[in-house]
N, C-alpha and C positions, 0 to 999 in steps of 0.2 A: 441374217442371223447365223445361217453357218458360217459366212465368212470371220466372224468374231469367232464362232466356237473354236474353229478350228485354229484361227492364232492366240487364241486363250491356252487350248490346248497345248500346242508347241513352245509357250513360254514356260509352265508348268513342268512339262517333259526338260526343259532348259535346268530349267531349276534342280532336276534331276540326275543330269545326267548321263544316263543311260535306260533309253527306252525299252532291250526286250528286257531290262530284269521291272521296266515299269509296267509292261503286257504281263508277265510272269506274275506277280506281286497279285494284281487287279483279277488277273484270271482271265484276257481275252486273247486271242489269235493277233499276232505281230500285223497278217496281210490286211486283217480289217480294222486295225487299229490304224494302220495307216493310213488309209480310207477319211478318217475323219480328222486325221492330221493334216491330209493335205484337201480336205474340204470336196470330196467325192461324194462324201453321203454322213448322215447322222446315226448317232446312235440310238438301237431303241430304248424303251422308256427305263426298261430294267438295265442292261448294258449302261443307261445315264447313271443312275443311282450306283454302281458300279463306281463309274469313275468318280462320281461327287464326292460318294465317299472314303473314298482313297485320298485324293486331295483335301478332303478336310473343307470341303466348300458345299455351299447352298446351290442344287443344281442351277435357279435361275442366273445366277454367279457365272456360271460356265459361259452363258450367253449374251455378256454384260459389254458394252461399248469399248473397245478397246483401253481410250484411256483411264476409264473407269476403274478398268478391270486390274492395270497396270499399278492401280493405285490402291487397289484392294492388296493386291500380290505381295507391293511393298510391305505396308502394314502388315502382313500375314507373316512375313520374312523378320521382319522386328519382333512379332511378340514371340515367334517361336526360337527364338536366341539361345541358346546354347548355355545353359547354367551348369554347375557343378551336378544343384541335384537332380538338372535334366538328364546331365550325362550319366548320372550313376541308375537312373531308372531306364534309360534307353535301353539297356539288352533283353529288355524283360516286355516291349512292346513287340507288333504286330507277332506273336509268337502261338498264338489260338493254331493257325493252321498244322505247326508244329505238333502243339503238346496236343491237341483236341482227341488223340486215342487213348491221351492219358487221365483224358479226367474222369473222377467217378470220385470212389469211398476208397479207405484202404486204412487197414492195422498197420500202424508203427513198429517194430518192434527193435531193441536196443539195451545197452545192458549200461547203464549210469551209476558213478559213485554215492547221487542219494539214499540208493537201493541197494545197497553191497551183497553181491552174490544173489540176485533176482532180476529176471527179465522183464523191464518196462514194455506195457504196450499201452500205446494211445490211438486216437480215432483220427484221422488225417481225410480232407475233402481236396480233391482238385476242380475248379470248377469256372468257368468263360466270364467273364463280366466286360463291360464294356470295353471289348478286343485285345484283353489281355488274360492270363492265366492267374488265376488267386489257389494262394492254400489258406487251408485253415485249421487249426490243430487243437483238437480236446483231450487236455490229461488230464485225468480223474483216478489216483492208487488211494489206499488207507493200507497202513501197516496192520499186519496178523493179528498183534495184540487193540486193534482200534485206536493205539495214543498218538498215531501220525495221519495224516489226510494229508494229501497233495491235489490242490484242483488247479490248473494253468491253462490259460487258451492264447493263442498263437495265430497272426493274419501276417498272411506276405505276399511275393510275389513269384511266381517259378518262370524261369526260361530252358530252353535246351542249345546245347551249345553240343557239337561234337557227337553226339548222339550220348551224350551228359546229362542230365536235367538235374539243376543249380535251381535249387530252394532258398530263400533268403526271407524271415521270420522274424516279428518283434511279437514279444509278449503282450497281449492289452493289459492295460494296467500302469498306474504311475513308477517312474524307471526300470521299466519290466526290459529284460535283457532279451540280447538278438540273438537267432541260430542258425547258422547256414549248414544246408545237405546237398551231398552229389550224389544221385543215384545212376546206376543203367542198369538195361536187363539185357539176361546174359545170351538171347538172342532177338532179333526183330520184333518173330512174331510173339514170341509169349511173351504177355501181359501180368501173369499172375502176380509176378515176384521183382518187384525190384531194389537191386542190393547196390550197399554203398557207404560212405560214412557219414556221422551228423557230429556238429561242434557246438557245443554250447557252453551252459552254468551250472554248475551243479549246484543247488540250494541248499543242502545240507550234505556232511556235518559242516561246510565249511562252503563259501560262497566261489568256487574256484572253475576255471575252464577246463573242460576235458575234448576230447575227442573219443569216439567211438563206433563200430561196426552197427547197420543200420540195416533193414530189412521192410519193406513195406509188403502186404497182402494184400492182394485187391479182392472187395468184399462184391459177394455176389450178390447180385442186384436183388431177388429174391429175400437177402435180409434187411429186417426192418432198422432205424434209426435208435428204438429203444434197446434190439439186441445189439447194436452194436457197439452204445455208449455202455451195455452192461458188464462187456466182455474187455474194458478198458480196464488195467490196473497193474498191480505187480504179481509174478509167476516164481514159481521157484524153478530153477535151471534145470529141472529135468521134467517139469509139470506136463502128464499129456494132453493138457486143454491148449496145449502149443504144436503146431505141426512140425512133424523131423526135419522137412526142410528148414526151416527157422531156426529148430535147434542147432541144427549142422551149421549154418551157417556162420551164426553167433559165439557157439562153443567150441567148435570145431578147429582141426590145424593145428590146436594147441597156441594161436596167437591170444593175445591177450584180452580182454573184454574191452576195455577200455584205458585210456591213457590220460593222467590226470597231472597240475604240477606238484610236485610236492610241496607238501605242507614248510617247510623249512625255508621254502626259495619263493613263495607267494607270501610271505610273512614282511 
């Protein structure tokens, strides 16, 4: 039985490539991983679960006849083939380890040509789901005088890249449009605030792409789900139910709010 695990194991590792970023990856010590590479000793029951699923296999799998195994491998190697829309979702798996300080609740905030001269804020979740990072995003404004409502909700997927975290968003909804955000924070440890830009549609007056300065708050755990969906909507550019750092952020520099095409050359 070990003698299979272990050349089970070393095919696998083959497969890979490079074993310490596969010790790296899994979470265990190169010198004990060896150990069961070259068939010294097994792994315990938690360390198995571990590697099973890393590989993406049935522990008993690990322990399976050579040629048996060899013929699972194959199979395994065919269905995970390399699609277009594998490749365009790959950057956005095994990334929980990455993003996992960043998930929680957090206010959007951002200034959009739907809103002309008022600051957007929406409710954003980041949140682990089977070994990947999901967002999900609630906007809920009504205009001052009540004759506009805006309600949109947003599922995607985040990765971080470069110490970047790349948000990538479709609307639910029949051809509900996409929006991609880069945010960082402006250092390691603080969490509170992170700054950056979002791209989207703007829905009215005119269905057009913009780009724009983006700011997210992270909500203290303390607040509830109904306050936080309350506190969603549109702000006027100097409103103090918006904190100065936000403001500064957004209005500040004297850059611009946001950047739209014009009307003339989207026509």
């Amino acid at each position: 039985m070990s003698e299979s695990f272990s050349a089970n194991l070393r095919s696998l590792c083959a497969e890979r490539g490079n074993i310490s970023q596969v010790c790296r990856e899994i979470g265990l010590n190169r010198q004990q991983f060896n150990r069961y590479l070259n068939g010294e000793s097994l792994p315990s029951a938690h360390n198995l679960r571990r590697i099973a699923r890393y590989f993406d296999l049935p522990e008993a799998q690990l322990f399976a006849p050579r040629t048996e195994f060899e013929e699972t491998l194959k199979d395994s190697i065919v269905r995970r083939k390399e699609t277009p829309a594998s490749l365009f979702v790959k950057p956005y798996s095994d990334q929980v380890k990455n993003l996992r300080r960043y998930v929680g609740f957090y206010h959007s905030f951002f200034c959009t040509p739907s809103w002309q001269g008022r600051i957007f804020c929406s409710l954003i979740r980041l949140k682990e789901v089977d070994g990947v990072v999901t967002i999900r995003s609630h906007e809920n404004a009504t205009s001052p005088d009540k004759s506009v409502r805006q309600i949109s909700r947003y599922e995607g997927l985040v990765a971080l890249r470069g110490n970047r975290i790349f948000a990538t968003e479709h609307e639910c909804g029949k051809e509900g449009s996409i929006a991609q955000t880069i945010l960082y924070s402006a250092h390691r440890q603080q969490l509170k605030y992170l700054r950056g830009m979002t791209m989207g549609v703007a829905w009215r007056p005119f269905p057009h792409p913009y780009a724009a300065k983006t700011i997210w708050k992270r909500l203290d755990e303390r607040i509830t789900a109904r306050e936080a969906l309350t506190a969603c909507g549109v702000y006027s550019e100097q409103s103090k139910s918006i904190d100065l750092a936000v403001r500064k952020y957004l209005l500040g520099s004297g850059d611009a709010h946001f950047s739209a095409i014009p009307t003339e050359l989207a026509n």
